[in-house]
MDAnalysis code that builds the backbone (N, CA, C; Angstrom):
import MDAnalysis as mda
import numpy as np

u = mda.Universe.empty(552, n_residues=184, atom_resindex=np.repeat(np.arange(184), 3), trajectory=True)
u.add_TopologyAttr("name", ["N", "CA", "C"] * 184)
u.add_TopologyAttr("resid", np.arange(1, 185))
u.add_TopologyAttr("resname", ["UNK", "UNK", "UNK", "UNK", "UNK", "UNK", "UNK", "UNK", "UNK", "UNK", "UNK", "UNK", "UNK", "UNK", "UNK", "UNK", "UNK", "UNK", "UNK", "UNK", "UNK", "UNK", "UNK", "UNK", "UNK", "UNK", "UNK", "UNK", "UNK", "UNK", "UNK", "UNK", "UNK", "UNK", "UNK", "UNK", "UNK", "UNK", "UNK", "UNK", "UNK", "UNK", "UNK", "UNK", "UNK", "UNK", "UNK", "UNK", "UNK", "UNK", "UNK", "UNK", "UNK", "UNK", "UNK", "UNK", "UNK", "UNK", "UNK", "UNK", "UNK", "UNK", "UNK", "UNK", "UNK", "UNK", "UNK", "UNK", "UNK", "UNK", "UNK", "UNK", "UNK", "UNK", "UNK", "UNK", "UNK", "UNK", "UNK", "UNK", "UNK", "UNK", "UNK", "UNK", "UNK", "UNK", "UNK", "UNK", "UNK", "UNK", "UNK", "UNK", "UNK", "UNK", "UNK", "UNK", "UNK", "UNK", "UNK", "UNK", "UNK", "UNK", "UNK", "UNK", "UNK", "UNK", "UNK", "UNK", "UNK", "UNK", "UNK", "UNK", "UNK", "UNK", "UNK", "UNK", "UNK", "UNK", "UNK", "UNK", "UNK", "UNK", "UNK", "UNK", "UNK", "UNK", "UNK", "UNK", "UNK", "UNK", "UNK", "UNK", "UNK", "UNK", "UNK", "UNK", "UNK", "UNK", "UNK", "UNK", "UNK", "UNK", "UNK", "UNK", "UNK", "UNK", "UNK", "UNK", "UNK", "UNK", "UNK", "UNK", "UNK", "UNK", "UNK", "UNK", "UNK", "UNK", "UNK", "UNK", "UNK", "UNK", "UNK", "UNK", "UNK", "UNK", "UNK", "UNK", "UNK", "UNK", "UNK", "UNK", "UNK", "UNK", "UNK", "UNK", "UNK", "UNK", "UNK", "UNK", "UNK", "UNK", "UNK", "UNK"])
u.atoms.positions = np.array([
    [36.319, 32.749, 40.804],
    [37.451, 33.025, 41.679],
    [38.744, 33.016, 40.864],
    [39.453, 33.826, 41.375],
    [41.000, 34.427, 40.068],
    [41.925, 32.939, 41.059],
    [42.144, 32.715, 39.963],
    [43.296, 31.578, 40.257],
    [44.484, 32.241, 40.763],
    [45.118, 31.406, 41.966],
    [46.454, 31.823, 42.622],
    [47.745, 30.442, 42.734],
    [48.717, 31.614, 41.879],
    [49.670, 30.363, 42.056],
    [50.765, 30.363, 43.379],
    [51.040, 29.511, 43.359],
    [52.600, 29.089, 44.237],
    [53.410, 28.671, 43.647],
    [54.392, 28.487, 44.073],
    [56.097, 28.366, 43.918],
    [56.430, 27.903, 45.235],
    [57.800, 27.583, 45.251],
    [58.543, 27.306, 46.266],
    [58.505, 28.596, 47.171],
    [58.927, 29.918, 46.744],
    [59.070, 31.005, 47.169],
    [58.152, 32.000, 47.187],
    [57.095, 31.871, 46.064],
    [56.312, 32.946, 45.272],
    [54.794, 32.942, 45.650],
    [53.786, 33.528, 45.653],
    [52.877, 33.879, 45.700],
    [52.586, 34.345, 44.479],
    [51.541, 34.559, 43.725],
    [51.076, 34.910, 42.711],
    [49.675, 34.829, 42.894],
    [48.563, 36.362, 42.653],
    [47.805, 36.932, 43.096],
    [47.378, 37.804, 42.297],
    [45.825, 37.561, 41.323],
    [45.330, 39.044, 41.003],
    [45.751, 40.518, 41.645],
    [46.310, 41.514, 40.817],
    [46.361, 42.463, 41.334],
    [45.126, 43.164, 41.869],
    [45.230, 43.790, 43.039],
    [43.969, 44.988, 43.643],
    [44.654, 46.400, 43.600],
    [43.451, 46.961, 43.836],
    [43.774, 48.387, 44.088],
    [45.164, 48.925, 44.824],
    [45.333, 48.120, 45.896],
    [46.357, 48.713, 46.721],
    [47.799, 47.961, 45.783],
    [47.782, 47.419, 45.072],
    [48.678, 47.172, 43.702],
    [48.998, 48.675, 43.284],
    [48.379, 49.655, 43.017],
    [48.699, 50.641, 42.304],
    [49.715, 51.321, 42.637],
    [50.212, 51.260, 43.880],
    [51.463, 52.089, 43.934],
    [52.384, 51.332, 43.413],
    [52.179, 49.768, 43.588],
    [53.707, 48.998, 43.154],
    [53.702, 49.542, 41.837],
    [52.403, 49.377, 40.963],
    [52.859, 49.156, 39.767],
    [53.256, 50.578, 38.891],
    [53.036, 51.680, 39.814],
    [53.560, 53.146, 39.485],
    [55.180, 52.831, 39.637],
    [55.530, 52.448, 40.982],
    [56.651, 52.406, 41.041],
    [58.042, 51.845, 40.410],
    [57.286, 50.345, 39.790],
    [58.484, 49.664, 38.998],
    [57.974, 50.275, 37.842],
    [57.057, 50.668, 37.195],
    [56.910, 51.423, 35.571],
    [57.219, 52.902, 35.539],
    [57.894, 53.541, 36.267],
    [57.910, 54.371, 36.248],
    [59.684, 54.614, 37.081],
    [60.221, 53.432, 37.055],
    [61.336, 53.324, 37.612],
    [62.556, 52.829, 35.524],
    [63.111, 53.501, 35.373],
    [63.927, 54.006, 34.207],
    [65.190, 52.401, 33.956],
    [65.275, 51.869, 35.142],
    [65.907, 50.698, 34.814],
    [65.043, 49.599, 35.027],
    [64.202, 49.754, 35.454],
    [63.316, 47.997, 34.940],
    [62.198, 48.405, 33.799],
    [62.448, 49.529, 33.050],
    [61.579, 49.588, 31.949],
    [62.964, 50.074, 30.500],
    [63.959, 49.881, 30.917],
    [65.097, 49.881, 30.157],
    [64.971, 49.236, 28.475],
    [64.554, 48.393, 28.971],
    [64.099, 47.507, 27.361],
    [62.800, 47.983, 26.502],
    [61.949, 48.455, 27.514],
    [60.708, 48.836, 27.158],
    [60.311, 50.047, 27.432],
    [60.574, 51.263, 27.050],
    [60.754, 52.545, 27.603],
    [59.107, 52.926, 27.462],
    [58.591, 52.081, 26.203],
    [57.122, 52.925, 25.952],
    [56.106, 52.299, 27.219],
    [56.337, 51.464, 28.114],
    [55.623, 51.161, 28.957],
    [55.894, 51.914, 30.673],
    [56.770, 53.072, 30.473],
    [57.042, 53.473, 31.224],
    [55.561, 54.842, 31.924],
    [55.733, 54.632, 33.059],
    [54.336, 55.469, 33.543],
    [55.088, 56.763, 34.257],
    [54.449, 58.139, 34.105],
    [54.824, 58.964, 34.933],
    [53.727, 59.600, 35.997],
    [52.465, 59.340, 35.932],
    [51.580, 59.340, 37.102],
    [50.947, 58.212, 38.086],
    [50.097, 58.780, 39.092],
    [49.222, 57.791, 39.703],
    [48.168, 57.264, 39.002],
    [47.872, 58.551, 38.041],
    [46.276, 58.624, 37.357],
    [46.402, 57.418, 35.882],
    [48.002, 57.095, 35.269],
    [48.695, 56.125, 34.490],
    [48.539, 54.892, 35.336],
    [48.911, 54.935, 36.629],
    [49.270, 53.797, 37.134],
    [47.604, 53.258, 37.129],
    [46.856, 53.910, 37.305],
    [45.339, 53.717, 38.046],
    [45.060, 53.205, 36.450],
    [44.950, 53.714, 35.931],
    [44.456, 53.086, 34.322],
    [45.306, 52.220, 34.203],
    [46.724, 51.592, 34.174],
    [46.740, 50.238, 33.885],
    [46.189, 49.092, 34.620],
    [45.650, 49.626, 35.881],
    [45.433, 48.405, 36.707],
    [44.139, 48.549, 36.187],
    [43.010, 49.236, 35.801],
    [41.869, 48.801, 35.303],
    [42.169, 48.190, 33.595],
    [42.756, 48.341, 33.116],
    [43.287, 47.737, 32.285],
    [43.507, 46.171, 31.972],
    [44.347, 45.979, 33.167],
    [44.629, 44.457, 33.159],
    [43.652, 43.526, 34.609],
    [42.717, 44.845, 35.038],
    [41.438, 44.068, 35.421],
    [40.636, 43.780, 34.758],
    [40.088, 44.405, 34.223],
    [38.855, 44.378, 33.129],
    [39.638, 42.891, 32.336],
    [40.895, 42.541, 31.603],
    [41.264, 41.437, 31.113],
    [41.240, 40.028, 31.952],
    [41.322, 40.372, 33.338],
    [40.328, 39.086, 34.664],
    [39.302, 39.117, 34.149],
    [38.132, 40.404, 34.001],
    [37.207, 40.185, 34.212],
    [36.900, 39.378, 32.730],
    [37.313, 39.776, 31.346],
    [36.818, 39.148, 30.593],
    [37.053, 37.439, 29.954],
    [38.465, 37.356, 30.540],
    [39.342, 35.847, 30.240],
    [39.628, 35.047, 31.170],
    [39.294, 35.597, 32.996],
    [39.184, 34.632, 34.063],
    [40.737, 34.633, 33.947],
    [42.218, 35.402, 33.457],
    [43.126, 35.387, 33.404],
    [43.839, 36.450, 33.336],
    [45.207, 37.090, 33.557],
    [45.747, 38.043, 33.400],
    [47.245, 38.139, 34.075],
    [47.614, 39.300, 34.480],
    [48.584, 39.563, 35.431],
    [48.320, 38.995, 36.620],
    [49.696, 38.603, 37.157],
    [49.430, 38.283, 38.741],
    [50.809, 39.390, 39.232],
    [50.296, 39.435, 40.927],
    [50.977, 39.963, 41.713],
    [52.240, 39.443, 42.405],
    [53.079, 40.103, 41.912],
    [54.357, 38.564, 42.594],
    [54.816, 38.926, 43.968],
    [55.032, 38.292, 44.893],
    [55.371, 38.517, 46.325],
    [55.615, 37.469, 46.852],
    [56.650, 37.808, 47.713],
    [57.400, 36.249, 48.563],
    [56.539, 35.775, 49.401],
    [56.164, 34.531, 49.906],
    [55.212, 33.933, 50.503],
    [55.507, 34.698, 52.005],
    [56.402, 34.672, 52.591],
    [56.368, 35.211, 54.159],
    [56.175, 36.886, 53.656],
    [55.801, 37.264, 52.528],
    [55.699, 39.089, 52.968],
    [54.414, 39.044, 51.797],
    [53.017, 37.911, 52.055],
    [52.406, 38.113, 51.144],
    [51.418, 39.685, 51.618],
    [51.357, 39.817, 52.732],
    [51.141, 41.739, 52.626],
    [51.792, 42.576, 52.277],
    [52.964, 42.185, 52.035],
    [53.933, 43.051, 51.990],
    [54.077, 43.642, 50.469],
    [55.726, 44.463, 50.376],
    [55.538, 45.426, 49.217],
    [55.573, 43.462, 47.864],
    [55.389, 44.218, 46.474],
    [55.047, 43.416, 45.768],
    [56.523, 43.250, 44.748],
    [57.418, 42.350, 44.750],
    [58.437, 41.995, 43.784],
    [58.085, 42.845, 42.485],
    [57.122, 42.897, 41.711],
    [57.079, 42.793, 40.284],
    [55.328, 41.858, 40.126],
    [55.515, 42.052, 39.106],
    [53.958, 41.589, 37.907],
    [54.710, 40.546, 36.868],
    [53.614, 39.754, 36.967],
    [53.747, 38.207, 35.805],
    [52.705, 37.807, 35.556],
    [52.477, 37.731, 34.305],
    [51.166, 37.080, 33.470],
    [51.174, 36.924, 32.063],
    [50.255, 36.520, 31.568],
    [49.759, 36.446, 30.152],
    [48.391, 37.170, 30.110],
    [48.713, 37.931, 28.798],
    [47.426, 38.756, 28.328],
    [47.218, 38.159, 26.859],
    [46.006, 37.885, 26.552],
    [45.658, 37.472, 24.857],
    [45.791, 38.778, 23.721],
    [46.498, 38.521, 22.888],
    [46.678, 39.242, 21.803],
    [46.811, 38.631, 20.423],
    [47.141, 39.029, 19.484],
    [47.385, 38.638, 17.929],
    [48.445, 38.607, 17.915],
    [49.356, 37.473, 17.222],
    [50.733, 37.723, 16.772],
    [50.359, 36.773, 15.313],
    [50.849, 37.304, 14.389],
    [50.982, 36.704, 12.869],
    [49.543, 36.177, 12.563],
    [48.698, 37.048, 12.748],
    [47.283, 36.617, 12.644],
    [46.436, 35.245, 13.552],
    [47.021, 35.177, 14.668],
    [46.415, 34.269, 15.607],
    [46.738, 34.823, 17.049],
    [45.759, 34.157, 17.439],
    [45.542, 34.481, 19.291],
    [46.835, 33.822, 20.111],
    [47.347, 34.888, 20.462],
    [48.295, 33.797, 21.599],
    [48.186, 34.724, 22.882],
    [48.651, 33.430, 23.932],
    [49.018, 34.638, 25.507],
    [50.781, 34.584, 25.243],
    [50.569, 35.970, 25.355],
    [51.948, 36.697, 25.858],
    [52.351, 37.026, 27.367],
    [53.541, 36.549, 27.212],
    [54.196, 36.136, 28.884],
    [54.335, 37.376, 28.874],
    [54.436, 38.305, 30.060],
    [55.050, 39.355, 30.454],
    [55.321, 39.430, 32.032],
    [56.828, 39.559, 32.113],
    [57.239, 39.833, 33.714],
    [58.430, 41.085, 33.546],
    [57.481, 42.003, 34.965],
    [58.332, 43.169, 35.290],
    [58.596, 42.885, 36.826],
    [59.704, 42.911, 37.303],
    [60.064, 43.028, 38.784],
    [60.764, 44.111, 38.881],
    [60.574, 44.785, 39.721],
    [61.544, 45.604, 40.660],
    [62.593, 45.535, 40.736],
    [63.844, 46.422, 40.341],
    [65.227, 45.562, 40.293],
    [66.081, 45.699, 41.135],
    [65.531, 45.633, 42.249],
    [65.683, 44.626, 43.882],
    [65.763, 43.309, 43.668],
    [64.705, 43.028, 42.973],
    [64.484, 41.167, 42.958],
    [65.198, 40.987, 41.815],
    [66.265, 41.638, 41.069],
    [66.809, 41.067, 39.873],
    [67.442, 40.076, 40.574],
    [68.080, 38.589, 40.179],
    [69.464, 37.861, 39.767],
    [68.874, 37.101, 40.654],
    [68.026, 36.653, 41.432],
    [67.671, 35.553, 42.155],
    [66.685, 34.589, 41.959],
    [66.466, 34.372, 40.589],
    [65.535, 33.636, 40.020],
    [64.232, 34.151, 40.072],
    [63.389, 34.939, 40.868],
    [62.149, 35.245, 41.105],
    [61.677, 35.219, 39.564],
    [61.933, 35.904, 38.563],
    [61.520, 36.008, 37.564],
    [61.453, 34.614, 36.525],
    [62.097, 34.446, 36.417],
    [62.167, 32.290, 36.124],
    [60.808, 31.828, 36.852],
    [61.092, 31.670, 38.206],
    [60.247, 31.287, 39.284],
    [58.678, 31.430, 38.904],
    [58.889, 32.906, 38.811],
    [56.779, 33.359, 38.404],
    [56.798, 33.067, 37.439],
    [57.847, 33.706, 35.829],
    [57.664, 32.960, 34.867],
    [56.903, 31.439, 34.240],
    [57.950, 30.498, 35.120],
    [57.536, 29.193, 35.153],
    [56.159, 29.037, 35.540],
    [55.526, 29.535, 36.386],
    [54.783, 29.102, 37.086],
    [53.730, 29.477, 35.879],
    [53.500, 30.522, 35.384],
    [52.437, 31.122, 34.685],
    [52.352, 30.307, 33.632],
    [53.784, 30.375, 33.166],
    [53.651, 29.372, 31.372],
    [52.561, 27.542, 31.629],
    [53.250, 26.822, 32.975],
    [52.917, 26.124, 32.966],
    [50.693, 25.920, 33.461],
    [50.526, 26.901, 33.993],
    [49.174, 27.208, 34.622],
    [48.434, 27.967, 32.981],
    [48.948, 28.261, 32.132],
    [48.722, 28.591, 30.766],
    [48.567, 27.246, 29.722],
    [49.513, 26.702, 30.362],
    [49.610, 25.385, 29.076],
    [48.516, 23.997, 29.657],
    [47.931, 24.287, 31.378],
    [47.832, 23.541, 31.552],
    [45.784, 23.853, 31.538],
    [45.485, 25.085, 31.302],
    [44.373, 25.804, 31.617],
    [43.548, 26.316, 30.413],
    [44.525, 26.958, 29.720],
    [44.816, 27.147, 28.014],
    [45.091, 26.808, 26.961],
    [45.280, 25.069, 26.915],
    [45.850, 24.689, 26.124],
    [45.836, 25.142, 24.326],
    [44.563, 25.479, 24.307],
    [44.418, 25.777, 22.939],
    [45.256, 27.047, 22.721],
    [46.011, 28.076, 22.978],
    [46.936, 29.064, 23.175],
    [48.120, 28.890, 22.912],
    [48.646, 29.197, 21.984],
    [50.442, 29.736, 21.967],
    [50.966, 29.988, 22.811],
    [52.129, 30.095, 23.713],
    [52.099, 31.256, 25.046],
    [53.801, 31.522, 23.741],
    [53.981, 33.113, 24.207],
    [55.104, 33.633, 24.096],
    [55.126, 35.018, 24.872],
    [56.719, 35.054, 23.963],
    [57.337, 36.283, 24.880],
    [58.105, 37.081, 23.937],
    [58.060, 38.548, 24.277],
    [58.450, 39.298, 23.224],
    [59.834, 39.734, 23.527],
    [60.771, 39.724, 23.658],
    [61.669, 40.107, 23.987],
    [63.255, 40.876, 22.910],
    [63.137, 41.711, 23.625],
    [64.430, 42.933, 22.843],
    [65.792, 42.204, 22.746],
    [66.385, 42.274, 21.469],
    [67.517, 41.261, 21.026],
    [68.524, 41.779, 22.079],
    [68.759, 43.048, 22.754],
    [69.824, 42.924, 23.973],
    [69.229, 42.937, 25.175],
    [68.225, 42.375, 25.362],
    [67.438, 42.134, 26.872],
    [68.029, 40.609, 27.123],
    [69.196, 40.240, 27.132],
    [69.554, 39.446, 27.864],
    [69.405, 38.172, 28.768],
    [68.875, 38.876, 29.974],
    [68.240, 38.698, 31.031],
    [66.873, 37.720, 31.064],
    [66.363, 39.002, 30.069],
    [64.666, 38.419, 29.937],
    [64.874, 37.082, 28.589],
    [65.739, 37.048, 28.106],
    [65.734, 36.125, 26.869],
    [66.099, 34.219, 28.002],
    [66.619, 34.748, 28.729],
    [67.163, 33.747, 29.358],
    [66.075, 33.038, 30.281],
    [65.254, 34.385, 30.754],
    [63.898, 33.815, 31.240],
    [62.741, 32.967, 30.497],
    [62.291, 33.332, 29.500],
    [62.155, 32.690, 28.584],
    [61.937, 31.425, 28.326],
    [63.567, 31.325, 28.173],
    [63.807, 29.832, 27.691],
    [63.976, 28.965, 28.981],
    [64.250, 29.489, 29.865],
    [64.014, 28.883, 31.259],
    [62.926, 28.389, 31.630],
    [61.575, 29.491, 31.218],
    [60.158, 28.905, 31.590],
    [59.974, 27.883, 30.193],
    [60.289, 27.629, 29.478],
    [59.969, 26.128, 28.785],
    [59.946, 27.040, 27.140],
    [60.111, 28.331, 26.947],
    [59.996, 28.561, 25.175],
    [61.183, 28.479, 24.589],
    [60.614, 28.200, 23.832],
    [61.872, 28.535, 21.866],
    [62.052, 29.459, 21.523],
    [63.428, 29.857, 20.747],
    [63.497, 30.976, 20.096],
    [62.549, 30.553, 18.891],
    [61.931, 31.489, 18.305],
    [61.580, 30.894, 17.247],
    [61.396, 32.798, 15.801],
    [62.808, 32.620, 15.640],
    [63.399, 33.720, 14.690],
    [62.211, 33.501, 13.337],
    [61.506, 32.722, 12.787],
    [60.380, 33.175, 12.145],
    [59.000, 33.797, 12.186],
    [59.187, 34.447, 13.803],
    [58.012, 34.969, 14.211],
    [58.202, 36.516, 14.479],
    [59.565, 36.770, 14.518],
    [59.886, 38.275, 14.999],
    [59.136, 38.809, 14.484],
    [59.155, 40.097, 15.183],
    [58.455, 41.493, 14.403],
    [58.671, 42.164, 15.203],
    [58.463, 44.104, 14.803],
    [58.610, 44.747, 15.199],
    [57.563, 44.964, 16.301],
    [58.055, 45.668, 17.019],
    [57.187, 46.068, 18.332],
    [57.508, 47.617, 18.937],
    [56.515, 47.778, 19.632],
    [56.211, 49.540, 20.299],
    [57.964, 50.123, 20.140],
    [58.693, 49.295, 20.829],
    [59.753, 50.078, 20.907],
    [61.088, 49.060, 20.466],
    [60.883, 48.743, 19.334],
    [61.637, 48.185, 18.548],
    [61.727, 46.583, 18.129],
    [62.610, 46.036, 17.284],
    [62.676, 44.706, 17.379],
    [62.275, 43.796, 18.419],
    [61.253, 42.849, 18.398],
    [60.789, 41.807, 19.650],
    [61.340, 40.599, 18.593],
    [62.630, 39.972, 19.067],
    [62.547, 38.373, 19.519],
    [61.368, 38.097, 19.771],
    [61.008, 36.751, 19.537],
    [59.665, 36.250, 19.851],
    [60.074, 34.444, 20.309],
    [60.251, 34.296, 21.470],
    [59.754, 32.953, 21.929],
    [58.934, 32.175, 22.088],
    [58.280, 31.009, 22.374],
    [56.927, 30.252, 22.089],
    [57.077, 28.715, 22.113],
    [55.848, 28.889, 22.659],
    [55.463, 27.227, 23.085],
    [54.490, 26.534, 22.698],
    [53.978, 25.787, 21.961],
    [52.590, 25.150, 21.155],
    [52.591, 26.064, 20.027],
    [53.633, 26.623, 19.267],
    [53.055, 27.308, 18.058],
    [53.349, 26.043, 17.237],
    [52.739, 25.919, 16.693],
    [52.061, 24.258, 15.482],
    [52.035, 25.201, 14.140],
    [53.222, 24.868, 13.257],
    [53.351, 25.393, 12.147],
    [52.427, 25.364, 11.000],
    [51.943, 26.349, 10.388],
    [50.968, 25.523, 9.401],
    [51.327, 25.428, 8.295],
    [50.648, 25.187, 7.047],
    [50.958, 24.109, 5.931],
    [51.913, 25.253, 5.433],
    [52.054, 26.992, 5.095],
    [52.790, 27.831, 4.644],
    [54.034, 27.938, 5.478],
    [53.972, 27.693, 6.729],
    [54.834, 28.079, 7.435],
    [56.084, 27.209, 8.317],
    [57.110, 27.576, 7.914],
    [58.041, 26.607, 8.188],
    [59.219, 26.774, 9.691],
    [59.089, 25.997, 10.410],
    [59.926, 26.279, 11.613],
    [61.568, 26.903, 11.847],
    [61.566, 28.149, 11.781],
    [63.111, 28.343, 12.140],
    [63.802, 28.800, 13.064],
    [63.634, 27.490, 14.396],
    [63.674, 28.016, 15.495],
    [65.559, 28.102, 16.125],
    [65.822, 28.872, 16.688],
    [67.293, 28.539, 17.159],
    [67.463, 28.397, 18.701],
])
């Protein structure tokens, strides 16, 4: 069974099928993919392949994206997407935070809110995991989220990414004997 979180406000929910229009709609919407242009979708048949995408990553890690939605409209349309997916950063496994909302739900914490919720259901489920977040040196917004859900800057991890410089934030990265902390 896919784990579901709460919040004060939030719902958080494996995405389903009937997910696919949200997630056409905010990826394929030019200001909440502003930072991240290469994740931008222009079909249904795009939208339909990411959601098998980040199903198949339920099916294989019992973890992934969740569906974000306010508790009184949990039928209702969907805020935005928050999760961690496993990847490589600097030759090790970490989950990477990723939250897209709708930018309807910008400036009212929602994104903090699911944020939080995930990092901590990561650290508390996952422990053996890094969690971070990649974030674009003028994404602002999302940098602030971030450090809100509990990460560090940690400027010795940057690297480039799909569509340019990623900041890299993080939580349980445990330096090893080469590598020295230069976090700000």
């Amino acid at each position: 069974m896919s784990p579901v979180l709460s919040t004060a406000r939030l719902s958080l929910r494996r995405p389903v099928p009937a997910d696919i229009g949200a997630i056409l709609a905010i990826h394929r919407d030019p200001v909440a993919c502003a930072h991240n242009p290469g994740d931008m979708l222009a079909t249904r048949a795009e939208a339909e392949e990411r959601y098998h995408r980040w199903d198949e990553h339920w099916r294989r890690h019992g973890f992934g994206y969740w569906t974000v939605r306010f508790h009184a409209d949990e039928d209702g349309g969907a805020l935005g997407f928050c999760g961690i997916k496993l990847m490589r950063l600097a030759d090790r496994e970490v989950l990477n935070l990723f939250y897209r909302l709708d930018p309807v739900a910008w400036g009212d914490g929602v994104a903090t809110e699911a944020a939080t919720s995930v990092v901590s259901w990561a650290l508390t489920n996952r422990p053996a995991y890094p969690v971070i977040a990649r974030v674009r040196p003028d994404n602002v917004a999302s940098a602030r989220v971030a450090a809100r859900a509990g990460l560090r800057r940690a400027v010795h991890l940057d690297t480039m990414g799909e569509d340019g410089l990623d900041w890299i934030f993080e939580t349980r990265w445990c330096a090893g004997p080469n590598e020295r902390r230069h976090d700000r």
